[in-house]
C-alpha positions in Angstrom: -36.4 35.3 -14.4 -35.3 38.3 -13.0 -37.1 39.8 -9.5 -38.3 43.3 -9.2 -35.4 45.5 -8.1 -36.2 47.6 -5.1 -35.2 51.3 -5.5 -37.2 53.2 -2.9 -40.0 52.5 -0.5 -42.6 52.7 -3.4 -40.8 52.2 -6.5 -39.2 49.4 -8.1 -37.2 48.4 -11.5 -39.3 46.1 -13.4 -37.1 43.9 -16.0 -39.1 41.6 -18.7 -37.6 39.3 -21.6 -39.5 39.6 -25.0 -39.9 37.1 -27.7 -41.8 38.1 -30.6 -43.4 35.3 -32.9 -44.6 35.6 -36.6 -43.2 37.1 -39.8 -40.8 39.7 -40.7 -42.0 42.7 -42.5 -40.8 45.8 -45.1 -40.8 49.3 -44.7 -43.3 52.0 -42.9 -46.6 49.9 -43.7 -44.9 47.0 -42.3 -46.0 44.6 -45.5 -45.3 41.3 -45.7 -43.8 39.3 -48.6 -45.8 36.7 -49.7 -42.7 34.4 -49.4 -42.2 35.2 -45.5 -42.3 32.2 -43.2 -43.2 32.0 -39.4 -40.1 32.4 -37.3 -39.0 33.9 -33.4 -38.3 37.5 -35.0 -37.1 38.8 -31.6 -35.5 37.3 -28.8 -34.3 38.8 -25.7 -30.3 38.0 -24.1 -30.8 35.5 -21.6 -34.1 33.8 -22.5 -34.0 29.9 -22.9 -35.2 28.6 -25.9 -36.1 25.9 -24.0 -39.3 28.5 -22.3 -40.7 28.7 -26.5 -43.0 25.7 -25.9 -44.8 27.6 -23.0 -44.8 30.9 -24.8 -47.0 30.2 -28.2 -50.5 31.8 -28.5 -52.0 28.0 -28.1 -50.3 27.3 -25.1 -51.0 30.5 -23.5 -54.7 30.7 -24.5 -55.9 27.0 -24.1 -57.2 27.1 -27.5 -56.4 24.1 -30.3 -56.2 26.3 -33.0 -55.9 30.4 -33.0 -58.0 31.6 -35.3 -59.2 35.4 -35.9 -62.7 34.1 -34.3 -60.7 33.4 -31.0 -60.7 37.1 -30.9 -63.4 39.6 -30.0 -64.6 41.7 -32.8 -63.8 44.7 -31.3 -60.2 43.4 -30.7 -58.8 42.7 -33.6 -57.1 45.7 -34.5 -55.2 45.3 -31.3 -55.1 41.7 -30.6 -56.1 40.0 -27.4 -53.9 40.3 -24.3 -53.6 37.2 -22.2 -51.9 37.6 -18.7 -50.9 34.4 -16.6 -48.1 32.8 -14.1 -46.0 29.9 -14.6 -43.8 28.6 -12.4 -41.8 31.8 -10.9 -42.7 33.7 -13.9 -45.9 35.9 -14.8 -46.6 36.2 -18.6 -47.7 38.9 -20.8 -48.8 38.1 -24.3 -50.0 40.4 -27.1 -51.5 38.6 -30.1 -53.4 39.1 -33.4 -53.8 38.8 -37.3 -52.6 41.6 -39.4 -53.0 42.0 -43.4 -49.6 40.9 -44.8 -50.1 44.2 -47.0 -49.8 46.6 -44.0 -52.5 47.7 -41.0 -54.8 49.4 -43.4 -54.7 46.4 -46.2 -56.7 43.7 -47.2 -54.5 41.2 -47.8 -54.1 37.9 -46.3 -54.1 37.7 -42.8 -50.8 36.2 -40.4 -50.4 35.9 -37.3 -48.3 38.5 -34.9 -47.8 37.9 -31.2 -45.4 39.5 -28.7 -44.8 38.2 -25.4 -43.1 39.2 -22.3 -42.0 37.5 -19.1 -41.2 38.9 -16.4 -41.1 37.6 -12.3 -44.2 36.7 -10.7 -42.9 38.1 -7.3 -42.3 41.3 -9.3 -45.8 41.4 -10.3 -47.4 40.7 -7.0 -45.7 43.3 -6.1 -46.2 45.8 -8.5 -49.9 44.7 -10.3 -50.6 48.3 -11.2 -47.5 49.1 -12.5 -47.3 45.7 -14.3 -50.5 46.1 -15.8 -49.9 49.7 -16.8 -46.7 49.3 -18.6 -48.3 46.1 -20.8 -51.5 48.6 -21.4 -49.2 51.3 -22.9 -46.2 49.0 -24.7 -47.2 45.4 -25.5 -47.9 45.6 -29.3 -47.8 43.0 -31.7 -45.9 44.6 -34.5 -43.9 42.8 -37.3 -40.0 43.4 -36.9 -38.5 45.2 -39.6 -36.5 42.6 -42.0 -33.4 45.5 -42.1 -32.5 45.2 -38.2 -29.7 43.3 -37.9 -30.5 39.5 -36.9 -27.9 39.4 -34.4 -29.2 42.8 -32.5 -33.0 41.0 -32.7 -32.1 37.7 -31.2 -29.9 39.1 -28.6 -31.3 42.5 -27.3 -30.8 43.5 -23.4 -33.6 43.1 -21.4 -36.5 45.7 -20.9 -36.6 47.9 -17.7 -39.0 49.9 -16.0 -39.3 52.1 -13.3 -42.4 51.8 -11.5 -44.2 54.0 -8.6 -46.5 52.0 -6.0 -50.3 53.9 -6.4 -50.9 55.8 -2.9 -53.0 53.1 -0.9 -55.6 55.4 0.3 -55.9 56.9 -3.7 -56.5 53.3 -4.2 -59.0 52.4 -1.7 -61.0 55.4 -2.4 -60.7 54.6 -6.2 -62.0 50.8 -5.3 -64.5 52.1 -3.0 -66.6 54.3 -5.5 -66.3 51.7 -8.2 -68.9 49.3 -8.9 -67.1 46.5 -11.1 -64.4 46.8 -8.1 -66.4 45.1 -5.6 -67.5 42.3 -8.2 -64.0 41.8 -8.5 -62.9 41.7 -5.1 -65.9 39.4 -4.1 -64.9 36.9 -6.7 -61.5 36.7 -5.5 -62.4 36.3 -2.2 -65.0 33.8 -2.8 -62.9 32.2 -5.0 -60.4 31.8 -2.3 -62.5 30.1 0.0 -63.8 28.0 -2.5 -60.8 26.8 -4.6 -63.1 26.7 -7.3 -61.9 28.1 -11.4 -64.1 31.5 -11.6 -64.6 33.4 -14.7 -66.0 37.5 -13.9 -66.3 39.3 -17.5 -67.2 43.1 -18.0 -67.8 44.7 -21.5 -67.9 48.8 -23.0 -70.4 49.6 -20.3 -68.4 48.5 -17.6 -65.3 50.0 -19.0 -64.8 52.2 -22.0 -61.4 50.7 -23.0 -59.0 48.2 -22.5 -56.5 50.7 -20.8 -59.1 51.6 -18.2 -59.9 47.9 -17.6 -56.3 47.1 -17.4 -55.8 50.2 -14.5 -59.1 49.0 -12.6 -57.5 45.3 -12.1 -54.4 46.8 -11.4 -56.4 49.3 -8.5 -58.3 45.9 -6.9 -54.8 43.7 -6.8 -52.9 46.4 -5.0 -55.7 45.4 -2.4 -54.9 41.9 -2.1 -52.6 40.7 0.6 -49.1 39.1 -0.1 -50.6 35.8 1.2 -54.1 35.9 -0.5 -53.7 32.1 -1.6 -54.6 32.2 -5.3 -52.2 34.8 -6.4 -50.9 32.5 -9.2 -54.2 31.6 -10.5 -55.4 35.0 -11.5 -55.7 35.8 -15.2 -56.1 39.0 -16.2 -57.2 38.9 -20.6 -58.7 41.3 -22.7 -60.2 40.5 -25.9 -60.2 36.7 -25.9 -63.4 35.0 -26.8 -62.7 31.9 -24.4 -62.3 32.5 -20.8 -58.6 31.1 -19.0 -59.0 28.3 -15.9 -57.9 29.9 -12.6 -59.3 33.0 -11.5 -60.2 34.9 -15.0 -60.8 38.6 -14.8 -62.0 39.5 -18.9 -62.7 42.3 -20.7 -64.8 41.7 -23.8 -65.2 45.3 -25.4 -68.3 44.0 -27.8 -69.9 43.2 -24.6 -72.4 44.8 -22.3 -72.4 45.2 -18.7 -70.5 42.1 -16.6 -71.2 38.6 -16.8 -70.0 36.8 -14.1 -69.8 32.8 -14.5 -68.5 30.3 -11.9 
C-alpha cells in the first residue's frame, strides 16, 4: 500500500484504498430492494482483489458468524469499528446492520461494512491523525444504485493531510488523564511480557467514541518508533468480543474500564 507522504516537519499526506461490502441502495433513505444481493459496491483503483479475503467483517473480527449481537447495544446505529495491521498494511473497518427500508425503518436488517487500508508505517507515524480521520469519515453507508459502476469500482484513492499534535500538548493531555496511564501501563507491560492483553473502558471512561478514538490516538503518539508490539495493537470500538494482540476497546454500554489479561 501506499506510505505516508511527508510534506513538512509535522504534517503528512495520508492515502487509504476503500472497499465497501453489502447491498446497493435507492434514493435519500437509502432503502433497499428486497431483490438486492451482497456484492463489493465500491472499490478503490489499485486495490487487489486478491486483499478481499483478508478484508470481510469475519476475517477482521475473529468471529464465525457476524450477527447484530456481535455488536454493542449502544453501537448499532453506527456499527463497530475494528482497527488492525497486516502485513505492511494497517486496516480500518466500519461495519453494521441497517433496515433495508432506510435508517429510520423497521425492515429487515443487512449487513453494511466499509473498510479502508492504508500503510502501517503511515499510521505509526501518524496514530492521531489516523485515528481522527476514521472517527470523523468511516461510515458504513449503502452506495447509491445510480452511480455509475465503472466510477464505484475504480475511484482514485483517498487523501489526507494530517498535522502531528504538539508533543508537549500531548504529554500534558496524557498526564492529567486517568484511562491514559492504564493504557500506557498495558502497553508497556505487554511489551515485556509478549503476552495478548485486552484493556476495555465504557461511557464513564469516555463519553463517546470520537473522544475514545482521540485519547488512543494522544497515548500512541507517546510510543517510540521501536516499541516492539506496534503491529499487535488493536484499537475497536463497539465490538462485543475483544481482538488477540494488544486490544484497546471501547464498549459505550459499559461502565468504567475493565482491564483483562
Amino acid at each position: 500500500m501506499v506510505a505516508a507522504a511527508p510534506v513538512g516537519a509535522s504534517e503528512a499526506i495520508l492515502t487509504f484504498h476503500r472497499l465497501h461490502y453489502g447491498k446497493l441502495a435507492e434514493g435519500a433513505e437509502r432503502r433497499v430492494s428486497a431483490s438486492a444481493g451482497y456484492a463489493v459496491t465500491r472499490r478503490s483503483a489499485g486495490l487487489d482483489p486478491a486483499w478481499d479475503p483478508y478484508l470481510s467483517p469475519l476475517r477482521l473480527t475473529g468471529l464465525r458468524r457476524f450477527e447484530p449481537d456481535a455488536i454493542d447495544l449502544e453501537a448499532r446505529a453506527a456499527g463497530c469499528l475494528v482497527m488492525r495491521t497486516v502485513g505492511e498494511s494497517v486496516i480500518f473497518m466500519r461495519a453494521r446492520f441497517r433496515p433495508e427500508d432506510g435508517e429510520r425503518g423497521g425492515g429487515r436488517l443487512h449487513q453494511q461494512s466499509a473498510i479502508w487500508v492504508g500503510s502501517f508505517e503511515g499510521f505509526r507515524r501518524n496514530p492521531a491523525g489516523c485515528l481522527s480521520i476514521a472517527a470523523y469519515d468511516l461510515r458504513a453507508l449503502p452506495d447509491l444504485a445510480s452511480e455509475s459502476e465503472a466510477l464505484r469500482l475504480n475511484e482514485a484513492p483517498m487523501r489526507w493531510r494530517v498535522s502531528r499534535p504538539e508533543p508537549g500538548a500531548v504529554r500534558r493531555i496524557v498526564e492529567r488523564a486517568p484511562w491514559a496511564l492504564a493504557m500506557l501501563e498495558a502497553l508497556l507491560d505487554a511489551a515485556d511480557s509478549g503476552a495478548d492483553a485486552c484493556l476495555d473502558f465504557g461511557a464513564r471512561d469516555f463519553p463517546s467514541e470520537d473522544a475514545f478514538l482521540a485519547g488512543v490516538g494522544c497515548v500512541l503518539e507517546l510510543l517510540p518508533p521501536g516499541y516492539p508490539r506496534w503491529r499487535d495493537i488493536n484499537v475497536v470500538s463497539g465490538l462485543s468480543n475483544p481482538l488477540p494482540g494488544l486490544c484497546l476497546r471501547y464498549l459505550p454500554s459499559w461502565g468504567r474500564a475493565r482491564a483483562a489479561a
